[in-house]
Backbone of each chain as ProteinMPNN parsed JSONL, in Angstrom:
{"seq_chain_A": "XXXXXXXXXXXXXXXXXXXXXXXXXXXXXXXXXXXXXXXXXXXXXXXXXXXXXXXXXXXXXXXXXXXXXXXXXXXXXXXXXXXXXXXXXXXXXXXXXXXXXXXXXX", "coords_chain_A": {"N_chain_A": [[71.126, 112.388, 125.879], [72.286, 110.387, 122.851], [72.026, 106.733, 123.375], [74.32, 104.256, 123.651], [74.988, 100.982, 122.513], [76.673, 97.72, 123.001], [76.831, 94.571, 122.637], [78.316, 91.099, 122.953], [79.614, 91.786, 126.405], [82.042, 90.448, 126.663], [83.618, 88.149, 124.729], [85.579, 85.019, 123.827], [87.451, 83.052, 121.98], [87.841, 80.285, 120.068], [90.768, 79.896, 118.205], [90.087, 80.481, 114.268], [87.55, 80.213, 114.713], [83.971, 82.397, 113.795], [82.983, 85.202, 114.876], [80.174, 87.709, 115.767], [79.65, 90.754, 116.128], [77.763, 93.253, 117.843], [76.085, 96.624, 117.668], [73.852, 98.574, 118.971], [72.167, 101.464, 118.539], [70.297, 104.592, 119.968], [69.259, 106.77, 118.993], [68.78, 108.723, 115.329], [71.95, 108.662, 113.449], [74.482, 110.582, 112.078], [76.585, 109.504, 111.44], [78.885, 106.19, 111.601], [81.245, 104.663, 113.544], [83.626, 101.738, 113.674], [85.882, 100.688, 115.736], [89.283, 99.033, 116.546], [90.777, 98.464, 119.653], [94.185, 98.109, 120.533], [96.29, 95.874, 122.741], [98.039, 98.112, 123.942], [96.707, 100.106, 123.885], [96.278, 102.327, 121.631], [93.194, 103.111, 119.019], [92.401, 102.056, 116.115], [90.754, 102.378, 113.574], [88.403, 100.531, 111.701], [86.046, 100.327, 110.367], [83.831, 102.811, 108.436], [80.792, 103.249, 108.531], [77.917, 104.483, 107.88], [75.812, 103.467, 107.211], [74.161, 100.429, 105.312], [77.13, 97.676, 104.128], [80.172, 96.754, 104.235], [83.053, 95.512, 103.418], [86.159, 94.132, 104.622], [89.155, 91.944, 104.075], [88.807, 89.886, 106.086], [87.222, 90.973, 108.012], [83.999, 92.045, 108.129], [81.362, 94.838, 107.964], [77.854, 95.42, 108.914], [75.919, 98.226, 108.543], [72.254, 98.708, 109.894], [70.648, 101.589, 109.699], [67.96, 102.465, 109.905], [67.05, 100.816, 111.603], [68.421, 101.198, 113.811], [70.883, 99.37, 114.397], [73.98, 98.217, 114.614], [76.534, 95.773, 112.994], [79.539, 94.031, 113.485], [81.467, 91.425, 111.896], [83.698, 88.847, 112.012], [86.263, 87.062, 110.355], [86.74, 83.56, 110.681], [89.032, 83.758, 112.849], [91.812, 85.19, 114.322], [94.642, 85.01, 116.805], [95.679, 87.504, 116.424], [93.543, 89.274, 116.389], [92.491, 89.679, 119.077], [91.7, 91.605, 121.53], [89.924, 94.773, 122.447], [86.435, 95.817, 121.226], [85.438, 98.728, 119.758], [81.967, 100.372, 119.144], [81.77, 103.24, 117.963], [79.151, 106.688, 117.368], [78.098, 109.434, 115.629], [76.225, 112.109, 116.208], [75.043, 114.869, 117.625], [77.571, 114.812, 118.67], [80.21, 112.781, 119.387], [79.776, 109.938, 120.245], [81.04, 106.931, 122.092], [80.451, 103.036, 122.258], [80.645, 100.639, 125.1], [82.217, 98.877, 124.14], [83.65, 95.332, 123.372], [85.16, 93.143, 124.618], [87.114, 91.022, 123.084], [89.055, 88.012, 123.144], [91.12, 85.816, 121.918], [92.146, 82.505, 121.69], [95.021, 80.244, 121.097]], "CA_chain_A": [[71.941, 112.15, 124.717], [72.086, 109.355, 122.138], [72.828, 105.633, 123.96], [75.399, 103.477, 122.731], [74.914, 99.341, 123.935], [77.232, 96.915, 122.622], [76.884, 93.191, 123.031], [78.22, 90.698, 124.407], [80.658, 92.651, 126.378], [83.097, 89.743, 126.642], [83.88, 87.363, 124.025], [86.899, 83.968, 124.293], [86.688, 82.096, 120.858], [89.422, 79.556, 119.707], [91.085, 80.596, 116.288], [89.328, 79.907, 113.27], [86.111, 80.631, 115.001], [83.389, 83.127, 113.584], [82.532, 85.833, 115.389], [79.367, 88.629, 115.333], [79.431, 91.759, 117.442], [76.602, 94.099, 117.983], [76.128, 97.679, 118.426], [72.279, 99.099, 119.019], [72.336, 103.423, 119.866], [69.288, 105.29, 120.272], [68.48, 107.498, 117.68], [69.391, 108.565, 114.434], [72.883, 109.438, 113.307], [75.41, 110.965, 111.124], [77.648, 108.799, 111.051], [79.266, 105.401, 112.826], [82.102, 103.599, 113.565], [84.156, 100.395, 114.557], [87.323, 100.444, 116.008], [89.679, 98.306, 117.58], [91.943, 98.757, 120.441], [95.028, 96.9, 120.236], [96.824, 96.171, 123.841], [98.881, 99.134, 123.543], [95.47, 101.604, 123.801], [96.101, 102.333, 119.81], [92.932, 102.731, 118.435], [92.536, 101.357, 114.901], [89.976, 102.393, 112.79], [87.976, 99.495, 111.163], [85.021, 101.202, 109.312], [82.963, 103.778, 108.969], [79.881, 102.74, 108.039], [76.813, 105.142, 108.518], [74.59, 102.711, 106.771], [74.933, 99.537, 104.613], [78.023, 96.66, 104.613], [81.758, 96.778, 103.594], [84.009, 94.009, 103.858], [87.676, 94.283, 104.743], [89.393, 91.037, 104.179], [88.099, 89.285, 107.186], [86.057, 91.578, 109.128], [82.803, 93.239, 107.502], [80.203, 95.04, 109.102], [76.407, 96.115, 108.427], [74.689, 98.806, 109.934], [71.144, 98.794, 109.595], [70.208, 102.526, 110.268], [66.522, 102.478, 110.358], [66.344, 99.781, 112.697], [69.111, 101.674, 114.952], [71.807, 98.737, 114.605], [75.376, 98.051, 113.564], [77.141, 94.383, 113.385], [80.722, 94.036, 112.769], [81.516, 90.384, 111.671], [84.945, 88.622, 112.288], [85.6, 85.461, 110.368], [88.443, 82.571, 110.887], [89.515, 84.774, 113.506], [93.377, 84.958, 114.597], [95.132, 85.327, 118.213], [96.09, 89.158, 116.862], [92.37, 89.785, 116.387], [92.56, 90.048, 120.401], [91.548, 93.328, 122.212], [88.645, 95.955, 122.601], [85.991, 96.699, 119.588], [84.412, 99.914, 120.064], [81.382, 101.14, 117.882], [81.098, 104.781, 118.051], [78.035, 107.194, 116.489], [77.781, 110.634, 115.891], [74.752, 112.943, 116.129], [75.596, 116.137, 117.927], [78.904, 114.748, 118.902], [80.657, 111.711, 119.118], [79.498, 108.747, 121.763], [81.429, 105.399, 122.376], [80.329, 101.983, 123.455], [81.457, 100.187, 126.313], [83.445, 97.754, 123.73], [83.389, 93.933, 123.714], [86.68, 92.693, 124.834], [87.529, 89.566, 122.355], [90.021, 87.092, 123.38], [91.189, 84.423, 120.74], [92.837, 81.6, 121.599], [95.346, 79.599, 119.886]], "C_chain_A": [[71.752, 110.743, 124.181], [72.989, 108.171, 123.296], [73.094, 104.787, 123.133], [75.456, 101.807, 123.442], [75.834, 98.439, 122.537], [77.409, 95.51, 123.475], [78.041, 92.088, 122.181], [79.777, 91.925, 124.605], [82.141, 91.924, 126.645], [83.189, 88.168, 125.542], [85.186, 86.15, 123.518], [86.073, 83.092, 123.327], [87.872, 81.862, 121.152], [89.633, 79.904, 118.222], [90.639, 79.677, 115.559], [87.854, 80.229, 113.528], [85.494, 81.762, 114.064], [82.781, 84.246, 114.528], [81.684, 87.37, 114.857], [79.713, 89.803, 116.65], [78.155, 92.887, 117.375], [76.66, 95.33, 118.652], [74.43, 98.554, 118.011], [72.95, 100.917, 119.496], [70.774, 103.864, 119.272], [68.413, 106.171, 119.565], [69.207, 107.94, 116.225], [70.401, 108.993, 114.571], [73.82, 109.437, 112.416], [76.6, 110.276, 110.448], [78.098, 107.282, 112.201], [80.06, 104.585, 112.235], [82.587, 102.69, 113.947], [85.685, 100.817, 114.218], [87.823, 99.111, 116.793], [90.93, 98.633, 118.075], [92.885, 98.331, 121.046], [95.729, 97.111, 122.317], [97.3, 97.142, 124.374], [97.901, 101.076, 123.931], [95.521, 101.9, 122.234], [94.814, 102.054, 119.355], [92.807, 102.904, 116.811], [91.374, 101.762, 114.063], [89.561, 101.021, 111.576], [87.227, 100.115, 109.767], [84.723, 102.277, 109.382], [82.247, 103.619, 107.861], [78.615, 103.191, 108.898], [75.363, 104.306, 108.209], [75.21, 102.025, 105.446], [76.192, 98.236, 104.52], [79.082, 96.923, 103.802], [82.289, 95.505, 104.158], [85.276, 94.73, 103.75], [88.675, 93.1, 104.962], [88.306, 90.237, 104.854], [87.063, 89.479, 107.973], [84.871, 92.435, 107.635], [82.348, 93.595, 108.511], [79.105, 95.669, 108.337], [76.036, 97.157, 109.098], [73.507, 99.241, 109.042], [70.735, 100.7, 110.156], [68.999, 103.142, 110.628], [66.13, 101.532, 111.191], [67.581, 100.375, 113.749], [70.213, 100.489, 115.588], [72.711, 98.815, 113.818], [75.867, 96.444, 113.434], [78.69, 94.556, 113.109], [80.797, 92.098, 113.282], [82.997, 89.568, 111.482], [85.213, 87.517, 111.848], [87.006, 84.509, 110.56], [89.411, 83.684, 111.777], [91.099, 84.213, 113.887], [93.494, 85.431, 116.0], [95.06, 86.897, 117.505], [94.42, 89.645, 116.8], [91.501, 90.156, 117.939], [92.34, 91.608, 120.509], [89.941, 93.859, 122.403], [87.978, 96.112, 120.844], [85.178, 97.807, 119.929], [83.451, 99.989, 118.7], [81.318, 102.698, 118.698], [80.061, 105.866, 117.256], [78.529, 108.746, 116.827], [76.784, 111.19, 115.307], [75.362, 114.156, 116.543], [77.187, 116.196, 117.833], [79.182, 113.103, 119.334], [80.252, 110.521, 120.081], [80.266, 107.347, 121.395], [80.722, 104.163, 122.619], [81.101, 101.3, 124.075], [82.291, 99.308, 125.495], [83.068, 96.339, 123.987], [85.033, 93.666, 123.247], [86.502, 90.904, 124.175], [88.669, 88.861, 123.084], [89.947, 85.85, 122.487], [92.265, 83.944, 121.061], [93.608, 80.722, 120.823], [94.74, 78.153, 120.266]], "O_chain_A": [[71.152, 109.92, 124.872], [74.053, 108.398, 123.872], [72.461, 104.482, 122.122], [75.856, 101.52, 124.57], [75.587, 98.587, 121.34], [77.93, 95.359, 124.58], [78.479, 92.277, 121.047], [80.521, 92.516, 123.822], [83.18, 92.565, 126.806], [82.64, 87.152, 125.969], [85.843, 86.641, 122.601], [84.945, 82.606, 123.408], [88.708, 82.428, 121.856], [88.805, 80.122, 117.337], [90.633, 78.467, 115.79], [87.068, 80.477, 112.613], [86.378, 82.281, 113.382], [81.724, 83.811, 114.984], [82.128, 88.085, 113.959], [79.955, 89.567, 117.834], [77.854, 93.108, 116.202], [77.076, 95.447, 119.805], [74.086, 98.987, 116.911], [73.751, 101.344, 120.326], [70.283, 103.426, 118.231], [67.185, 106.261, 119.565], [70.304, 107.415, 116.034], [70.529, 109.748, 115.534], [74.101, 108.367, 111.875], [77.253, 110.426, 109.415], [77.728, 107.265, 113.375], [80.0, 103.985, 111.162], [82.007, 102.407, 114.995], [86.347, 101.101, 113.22], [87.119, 98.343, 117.449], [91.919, 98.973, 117.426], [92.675, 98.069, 122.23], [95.64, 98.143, 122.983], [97.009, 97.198, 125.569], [98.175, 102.266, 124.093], [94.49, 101.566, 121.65], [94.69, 100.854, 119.113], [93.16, 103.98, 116.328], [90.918, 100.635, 113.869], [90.374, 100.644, 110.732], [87.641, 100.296, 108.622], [85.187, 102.967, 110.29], [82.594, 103.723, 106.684], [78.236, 102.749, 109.983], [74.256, 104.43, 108.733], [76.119, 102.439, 104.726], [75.77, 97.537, 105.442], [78.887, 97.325, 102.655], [81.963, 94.769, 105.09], [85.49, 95.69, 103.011], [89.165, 93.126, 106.091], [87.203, 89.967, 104.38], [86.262, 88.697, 108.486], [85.096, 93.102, 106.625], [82.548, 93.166, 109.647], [79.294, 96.33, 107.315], [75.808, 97.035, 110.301], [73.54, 99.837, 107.966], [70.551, 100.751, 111.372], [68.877, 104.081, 111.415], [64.95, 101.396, 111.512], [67.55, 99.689, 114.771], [70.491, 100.453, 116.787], [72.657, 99.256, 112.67], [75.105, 95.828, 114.179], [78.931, 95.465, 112.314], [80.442, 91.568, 114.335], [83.443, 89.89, 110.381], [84.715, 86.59, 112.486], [88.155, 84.951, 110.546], [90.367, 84.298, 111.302], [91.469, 83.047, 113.754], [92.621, 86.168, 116.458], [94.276, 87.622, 118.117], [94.269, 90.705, 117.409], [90.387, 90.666, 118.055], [92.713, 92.521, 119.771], [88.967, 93.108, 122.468], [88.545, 96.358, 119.779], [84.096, 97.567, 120.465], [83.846, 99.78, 117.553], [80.869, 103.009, 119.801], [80.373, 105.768, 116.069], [79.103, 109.171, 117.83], [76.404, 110.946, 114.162], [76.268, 114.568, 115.818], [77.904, 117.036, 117.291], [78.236, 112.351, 119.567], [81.108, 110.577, 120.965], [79.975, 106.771, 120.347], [80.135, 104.381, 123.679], [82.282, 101.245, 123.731], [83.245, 98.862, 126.132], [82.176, 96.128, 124.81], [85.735, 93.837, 122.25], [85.945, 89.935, 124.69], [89.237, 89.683, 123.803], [88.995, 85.08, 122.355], [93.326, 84.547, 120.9], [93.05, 80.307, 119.807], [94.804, 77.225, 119.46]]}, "seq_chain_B": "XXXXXXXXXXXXXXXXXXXXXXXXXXXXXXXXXXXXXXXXXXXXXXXXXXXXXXXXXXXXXXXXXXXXXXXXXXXXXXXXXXXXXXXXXXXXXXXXXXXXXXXXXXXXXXXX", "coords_chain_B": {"N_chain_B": [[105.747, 111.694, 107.046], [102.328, 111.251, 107.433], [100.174, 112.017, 110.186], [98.811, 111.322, 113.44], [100.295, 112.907, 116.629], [101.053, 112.381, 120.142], [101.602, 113.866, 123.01], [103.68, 114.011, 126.147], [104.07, 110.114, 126.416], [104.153, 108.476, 128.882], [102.757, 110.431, 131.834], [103.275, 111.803, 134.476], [102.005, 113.248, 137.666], [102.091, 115.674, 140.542], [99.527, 115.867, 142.871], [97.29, 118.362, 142.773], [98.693, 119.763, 141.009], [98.271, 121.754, 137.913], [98.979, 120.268, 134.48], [99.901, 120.085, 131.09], [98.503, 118.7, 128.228], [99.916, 117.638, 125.14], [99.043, 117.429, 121.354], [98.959, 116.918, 118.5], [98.291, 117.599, 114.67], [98.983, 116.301, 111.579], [97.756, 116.178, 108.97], [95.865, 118.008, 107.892], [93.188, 118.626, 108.779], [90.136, 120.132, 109.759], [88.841, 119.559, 112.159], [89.513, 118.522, 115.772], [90.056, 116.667, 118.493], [89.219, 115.691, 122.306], [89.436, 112.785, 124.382], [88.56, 110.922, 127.016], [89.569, 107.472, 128.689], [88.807, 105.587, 131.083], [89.829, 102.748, 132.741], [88.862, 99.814, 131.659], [86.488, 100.576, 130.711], [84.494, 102.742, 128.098], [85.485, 105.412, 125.607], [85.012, 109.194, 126.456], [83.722, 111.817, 126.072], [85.731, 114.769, 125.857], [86.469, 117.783, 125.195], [85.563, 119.259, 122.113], [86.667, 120.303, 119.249], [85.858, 122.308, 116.11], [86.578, 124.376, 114.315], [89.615, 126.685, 113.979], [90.496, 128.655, 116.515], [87.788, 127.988, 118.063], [85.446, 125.808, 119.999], [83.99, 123.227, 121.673], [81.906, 122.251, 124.62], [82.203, 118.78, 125.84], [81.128, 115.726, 127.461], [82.325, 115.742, 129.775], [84.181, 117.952, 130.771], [84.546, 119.374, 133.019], [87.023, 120.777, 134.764], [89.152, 120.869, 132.78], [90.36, 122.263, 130.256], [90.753, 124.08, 127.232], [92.538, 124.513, 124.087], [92.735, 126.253, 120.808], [94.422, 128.06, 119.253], [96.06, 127.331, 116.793], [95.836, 125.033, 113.295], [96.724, 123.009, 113.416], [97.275, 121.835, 116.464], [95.775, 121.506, 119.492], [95.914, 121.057, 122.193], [95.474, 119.887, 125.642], [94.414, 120.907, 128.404], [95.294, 119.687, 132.333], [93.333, 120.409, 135.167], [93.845, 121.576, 138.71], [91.585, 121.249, 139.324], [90.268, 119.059, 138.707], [88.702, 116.111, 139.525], [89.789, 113.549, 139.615], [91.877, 113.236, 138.037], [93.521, 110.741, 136.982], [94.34, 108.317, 134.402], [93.784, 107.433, 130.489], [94.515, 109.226, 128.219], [92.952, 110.715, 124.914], [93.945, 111.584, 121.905], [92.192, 112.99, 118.611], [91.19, 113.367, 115.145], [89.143, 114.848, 113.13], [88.414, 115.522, 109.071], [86.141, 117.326, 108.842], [83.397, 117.742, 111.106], [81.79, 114.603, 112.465], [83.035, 113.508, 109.918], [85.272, 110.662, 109.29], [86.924, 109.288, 112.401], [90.263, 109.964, 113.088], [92.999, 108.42, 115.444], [95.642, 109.682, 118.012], [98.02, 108.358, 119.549], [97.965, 108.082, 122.317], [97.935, 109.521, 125.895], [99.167, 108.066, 129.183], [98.062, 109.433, 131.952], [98.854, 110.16, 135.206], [98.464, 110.276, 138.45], [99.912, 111.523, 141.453]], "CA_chain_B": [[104.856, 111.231, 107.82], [101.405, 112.271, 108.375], [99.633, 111.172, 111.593], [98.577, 112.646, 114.579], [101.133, 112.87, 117.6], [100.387, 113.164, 121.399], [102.939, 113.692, 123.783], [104.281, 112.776, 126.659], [103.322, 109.178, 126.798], [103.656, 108.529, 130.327], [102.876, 111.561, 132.571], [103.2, 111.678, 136.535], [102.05, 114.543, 138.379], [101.389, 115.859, 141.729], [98.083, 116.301, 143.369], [97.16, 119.976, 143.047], [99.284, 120.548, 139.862], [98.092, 121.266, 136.547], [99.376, 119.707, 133.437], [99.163, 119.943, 129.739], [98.984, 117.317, 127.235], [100.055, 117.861, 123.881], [98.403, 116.707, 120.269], [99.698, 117.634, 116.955], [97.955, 116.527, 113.361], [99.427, 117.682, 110.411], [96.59, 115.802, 108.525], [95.069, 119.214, 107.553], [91.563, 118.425, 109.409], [89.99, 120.497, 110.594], [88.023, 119.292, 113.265], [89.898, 118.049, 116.613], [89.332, 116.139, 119.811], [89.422, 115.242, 123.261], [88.944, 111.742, 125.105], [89.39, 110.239, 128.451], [89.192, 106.496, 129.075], [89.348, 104.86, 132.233], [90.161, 101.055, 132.433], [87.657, 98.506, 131.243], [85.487, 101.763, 130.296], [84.408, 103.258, 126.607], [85.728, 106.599, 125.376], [84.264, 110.208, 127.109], [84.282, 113.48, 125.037], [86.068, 115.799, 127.081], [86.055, 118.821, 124.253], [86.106, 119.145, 120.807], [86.959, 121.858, 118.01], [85.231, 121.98, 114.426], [88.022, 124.957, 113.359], [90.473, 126.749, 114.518], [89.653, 129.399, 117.524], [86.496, 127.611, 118.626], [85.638, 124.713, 120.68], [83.256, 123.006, 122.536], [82.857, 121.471, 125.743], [82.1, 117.44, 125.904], [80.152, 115.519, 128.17], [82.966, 115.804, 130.991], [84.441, 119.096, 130.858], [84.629, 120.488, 134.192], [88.386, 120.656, 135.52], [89.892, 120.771, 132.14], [90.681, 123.426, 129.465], [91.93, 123.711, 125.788], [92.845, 126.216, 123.331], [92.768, 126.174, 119.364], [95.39, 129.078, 118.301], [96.703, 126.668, 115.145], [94.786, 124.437, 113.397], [97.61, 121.282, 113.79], [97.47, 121.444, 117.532], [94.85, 121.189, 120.166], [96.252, 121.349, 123.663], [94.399, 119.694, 126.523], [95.252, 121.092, 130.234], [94.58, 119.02, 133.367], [93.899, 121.768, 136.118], [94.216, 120.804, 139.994], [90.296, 120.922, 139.771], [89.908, 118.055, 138.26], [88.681, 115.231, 141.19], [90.431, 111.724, 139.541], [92.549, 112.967, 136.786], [94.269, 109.631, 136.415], [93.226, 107.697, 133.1], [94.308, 107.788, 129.525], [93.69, 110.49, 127.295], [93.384, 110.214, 123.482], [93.096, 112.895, 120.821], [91.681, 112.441, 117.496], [90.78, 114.518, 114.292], [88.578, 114.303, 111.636], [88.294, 116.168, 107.802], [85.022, 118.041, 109.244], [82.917, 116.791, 112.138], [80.812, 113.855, 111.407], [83.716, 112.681, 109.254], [85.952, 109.951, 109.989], [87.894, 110.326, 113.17], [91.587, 109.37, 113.63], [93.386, 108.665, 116.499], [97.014, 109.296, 118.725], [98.791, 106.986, 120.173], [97.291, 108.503, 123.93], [98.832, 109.554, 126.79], [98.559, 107.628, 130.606], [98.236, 110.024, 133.191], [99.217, 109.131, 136.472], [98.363, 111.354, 139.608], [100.485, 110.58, 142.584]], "C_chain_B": [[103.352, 111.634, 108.062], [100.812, 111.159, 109.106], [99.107, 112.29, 112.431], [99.777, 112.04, 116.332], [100.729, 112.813, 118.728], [101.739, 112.763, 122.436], [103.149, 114.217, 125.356], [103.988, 111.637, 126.125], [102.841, 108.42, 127.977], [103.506, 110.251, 130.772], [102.556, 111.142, 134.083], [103.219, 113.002, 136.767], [101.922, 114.536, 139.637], [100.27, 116.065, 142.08], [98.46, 117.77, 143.126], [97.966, 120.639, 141.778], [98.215, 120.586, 138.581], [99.182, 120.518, 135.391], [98.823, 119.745, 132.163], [99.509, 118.63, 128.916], [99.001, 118.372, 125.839], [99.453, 116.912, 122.838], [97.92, 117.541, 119.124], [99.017, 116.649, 115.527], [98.655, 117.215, 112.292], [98.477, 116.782, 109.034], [95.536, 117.04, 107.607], [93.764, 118.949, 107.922], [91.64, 119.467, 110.408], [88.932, 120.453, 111.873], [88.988, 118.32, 114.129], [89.033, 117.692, 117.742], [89.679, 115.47, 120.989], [89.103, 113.649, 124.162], [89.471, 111.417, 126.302], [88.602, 108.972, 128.554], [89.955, 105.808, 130.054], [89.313, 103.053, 131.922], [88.667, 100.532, 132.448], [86.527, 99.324, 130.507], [85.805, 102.252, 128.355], [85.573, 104.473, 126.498], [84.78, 107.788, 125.907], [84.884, 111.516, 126.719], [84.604, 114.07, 126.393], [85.764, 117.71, 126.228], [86.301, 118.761, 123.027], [85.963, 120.787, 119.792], [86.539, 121.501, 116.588], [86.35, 123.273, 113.678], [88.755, 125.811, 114.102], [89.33, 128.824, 115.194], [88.413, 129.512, 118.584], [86.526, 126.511, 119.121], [84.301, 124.231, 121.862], [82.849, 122.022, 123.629], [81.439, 119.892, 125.715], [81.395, 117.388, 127.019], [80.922, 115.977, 129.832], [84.151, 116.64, 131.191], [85.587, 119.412, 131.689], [86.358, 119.653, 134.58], [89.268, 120.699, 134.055], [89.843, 121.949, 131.181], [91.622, 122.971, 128.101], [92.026, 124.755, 125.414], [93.112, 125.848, 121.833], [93.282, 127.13, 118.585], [95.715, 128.443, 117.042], [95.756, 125.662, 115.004], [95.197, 123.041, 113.279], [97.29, 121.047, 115.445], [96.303, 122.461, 118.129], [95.499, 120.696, 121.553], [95.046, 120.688, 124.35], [95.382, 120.3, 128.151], [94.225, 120.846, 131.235], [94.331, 119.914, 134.495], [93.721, 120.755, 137.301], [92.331, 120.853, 140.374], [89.463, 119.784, 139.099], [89.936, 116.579, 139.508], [89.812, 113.962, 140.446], [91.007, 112.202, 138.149], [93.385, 111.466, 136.154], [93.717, 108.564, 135.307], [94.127, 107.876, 131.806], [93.608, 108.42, 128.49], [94.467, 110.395, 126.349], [92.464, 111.602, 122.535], [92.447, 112.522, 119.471], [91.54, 113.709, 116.502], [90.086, 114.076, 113.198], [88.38, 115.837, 110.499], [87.268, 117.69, 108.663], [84.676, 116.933, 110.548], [81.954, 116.236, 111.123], [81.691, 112.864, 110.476], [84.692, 111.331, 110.018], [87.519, 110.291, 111.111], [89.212, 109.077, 113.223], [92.394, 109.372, 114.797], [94.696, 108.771, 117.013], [96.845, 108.168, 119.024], [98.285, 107.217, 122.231], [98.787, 108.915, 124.554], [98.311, 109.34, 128.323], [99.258, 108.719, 131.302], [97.734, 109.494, 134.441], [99.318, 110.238, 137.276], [98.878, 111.005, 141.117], [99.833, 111.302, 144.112]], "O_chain_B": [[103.182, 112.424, 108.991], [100.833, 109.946, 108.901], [98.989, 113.508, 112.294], [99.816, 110.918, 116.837], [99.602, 113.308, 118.692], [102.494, 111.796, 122.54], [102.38, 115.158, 125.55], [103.477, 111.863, 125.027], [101.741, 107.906, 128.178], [104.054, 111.152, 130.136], [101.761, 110.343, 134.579], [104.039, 113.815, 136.341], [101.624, 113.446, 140.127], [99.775, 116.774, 141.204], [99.577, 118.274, 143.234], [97.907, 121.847, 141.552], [97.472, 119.645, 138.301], [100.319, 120.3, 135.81], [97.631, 119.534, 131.936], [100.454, 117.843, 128.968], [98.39, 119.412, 125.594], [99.287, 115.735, 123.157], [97.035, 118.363, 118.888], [99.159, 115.438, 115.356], [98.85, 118.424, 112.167], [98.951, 117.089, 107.94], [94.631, 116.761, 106.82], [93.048, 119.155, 106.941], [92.425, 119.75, 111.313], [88.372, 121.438, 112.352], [89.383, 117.323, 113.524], [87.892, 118.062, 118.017], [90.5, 114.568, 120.828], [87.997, 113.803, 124.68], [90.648, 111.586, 126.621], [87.372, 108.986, 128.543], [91.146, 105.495, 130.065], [88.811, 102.422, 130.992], [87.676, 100.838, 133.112], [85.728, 98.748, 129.768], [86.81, 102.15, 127.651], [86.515, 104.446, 127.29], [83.595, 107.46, 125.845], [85.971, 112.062, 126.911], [84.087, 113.973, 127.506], [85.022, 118.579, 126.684], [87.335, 118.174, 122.706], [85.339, 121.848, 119.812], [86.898, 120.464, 116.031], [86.859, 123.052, 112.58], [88.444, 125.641, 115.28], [88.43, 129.568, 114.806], [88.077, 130.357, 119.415], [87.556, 125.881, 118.885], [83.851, 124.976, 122.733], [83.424, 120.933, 123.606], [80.216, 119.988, 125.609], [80.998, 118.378, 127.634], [80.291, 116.408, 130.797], [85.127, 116.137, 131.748], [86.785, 119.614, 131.491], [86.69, 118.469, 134.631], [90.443, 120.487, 134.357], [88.991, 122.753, 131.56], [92.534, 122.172, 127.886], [91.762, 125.81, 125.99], [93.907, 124.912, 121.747], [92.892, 127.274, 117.426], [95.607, 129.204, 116.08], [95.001, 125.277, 115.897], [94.441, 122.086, 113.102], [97.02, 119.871, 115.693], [95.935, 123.561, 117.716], [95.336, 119.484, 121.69], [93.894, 120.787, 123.926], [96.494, 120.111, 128.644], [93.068, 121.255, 131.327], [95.418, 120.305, 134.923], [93.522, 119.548, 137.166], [91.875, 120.548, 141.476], [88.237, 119.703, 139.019], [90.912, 116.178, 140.141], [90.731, 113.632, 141.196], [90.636, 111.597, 137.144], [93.733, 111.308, 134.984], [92.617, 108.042, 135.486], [95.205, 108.446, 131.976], [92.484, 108.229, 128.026], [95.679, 110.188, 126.284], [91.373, 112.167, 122.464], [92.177, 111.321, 119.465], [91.721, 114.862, 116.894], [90.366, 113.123, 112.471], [88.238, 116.971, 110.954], [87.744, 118.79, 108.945], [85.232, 115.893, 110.902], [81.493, 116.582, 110.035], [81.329, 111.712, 110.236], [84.707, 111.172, 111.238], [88.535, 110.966, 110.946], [89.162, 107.853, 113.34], [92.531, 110.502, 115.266], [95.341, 107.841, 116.527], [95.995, 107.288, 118.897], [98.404, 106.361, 123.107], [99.96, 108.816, 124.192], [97.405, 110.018, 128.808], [100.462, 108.97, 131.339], [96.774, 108.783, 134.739], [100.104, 111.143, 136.994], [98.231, 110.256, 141.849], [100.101, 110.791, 145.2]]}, "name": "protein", "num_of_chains": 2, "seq": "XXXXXXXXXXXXXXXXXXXXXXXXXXXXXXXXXXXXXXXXXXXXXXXXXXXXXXXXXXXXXXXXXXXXXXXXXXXXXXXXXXXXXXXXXXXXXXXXXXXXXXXXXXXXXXXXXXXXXXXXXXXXXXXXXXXXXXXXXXXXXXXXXXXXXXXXXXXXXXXXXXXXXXXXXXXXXXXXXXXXXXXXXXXXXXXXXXXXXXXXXXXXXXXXXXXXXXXXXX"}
């Protein structure tokens, strides 16, 4: 099945910082997203972005789909911007990555 | 309100019991879904449904069971053949598959 790698898998900025996240998977697919998963387990839907860049206030993200990447981009980041970011893809059916646990400091 | 529900939120069982979880959309999608994530770990299809009566089984299946009579609710049941049921399980639904998926609020199960 399609693999899902997300880098780095731990990330501790101080607020205001910039932060990039990265999600590479394996072959083509239908669709993909970024979430985030607030302390609570809640996740959050960010994008969904099968190809191309959106912005959402603060956060955008790209995904390149012929080169088999995503980015999601975080900027002047805040303490609540804390937690889990998943990207997820779907091809047959839905796959996760392992997440990159943020931590933002005040 | 629309959303999607899932209910209990805690659950405690016994070894050897089954258990169902509940997870209600009134979203009108029809495509539902199953997850189980263990701590520090991604998300792991357990089964999913594209419409109502049908369903198919995820990467990690075995020991669990659903059922798709309506097309708001999507049942998951834990049976006693499941080795490490303990974990939190999260439903989701999207328009069609492929589309964007939404998620409960989960529910931690706890196997004593």
């Amino acid at each position: 099945g399609i693999q899902v790698e997300q880098s780095p898998p731990d990330l501790i900025l101080q607020e205001g910082a910039n932060s990039t996240l990265r999600c590479n998977f394996s072959d083509s697919v239908n669709n993909l997203q970024w979430f985030h998963q607030n302390p609570w387990g809640q996740l959050i839907n960010l994008f969904y972005i099968p190809s191309g860049t959106k912005q959402n206030g603060r956060l955008s993200a790209t995904t390149v789909a012929t080169e088999r990447y995503s980015l999601l981009y975080i900027s002047s980041s805040q303490t609540t911007d804390s937690g889990v970011y998943f990207c997820a893809v779907h091809n047959n059916d839905m796959r996760f990555g392992a997440g990159t646990r943020l931590t933002v400091k005040p | 309100d629309g959303g999607i529900t899932q209910s209990p939120k805690y659950l405690f069982r016994k070894e050897g019991q089954n258990v169902t979880l509940s997870c209600e959309q009134n979203l009108n999608h029809d495509a539902m879904y199953w997850y189980r994530q263990d701590p520090g770990q991604g998300l792991r299809l357990i089964y999913y449904s594209q419409i109502v009566n049908d369903f198919q089984k995820g990467d990690i299946a075995e020991g669990y069971s659903v059922s798709r009579e309506k097309k708001e609710s999507f049942p998951l049941t834990v049976t006693s053949a499941q080795k490490n049921p303990t974990a939190f399980y999260l439903c989701a639904s999207s328009i069609r598959a492929a589309d964007t998926q939404y998620f409960g609020p989960g529910t931690r199960l706890t196997v004593l």
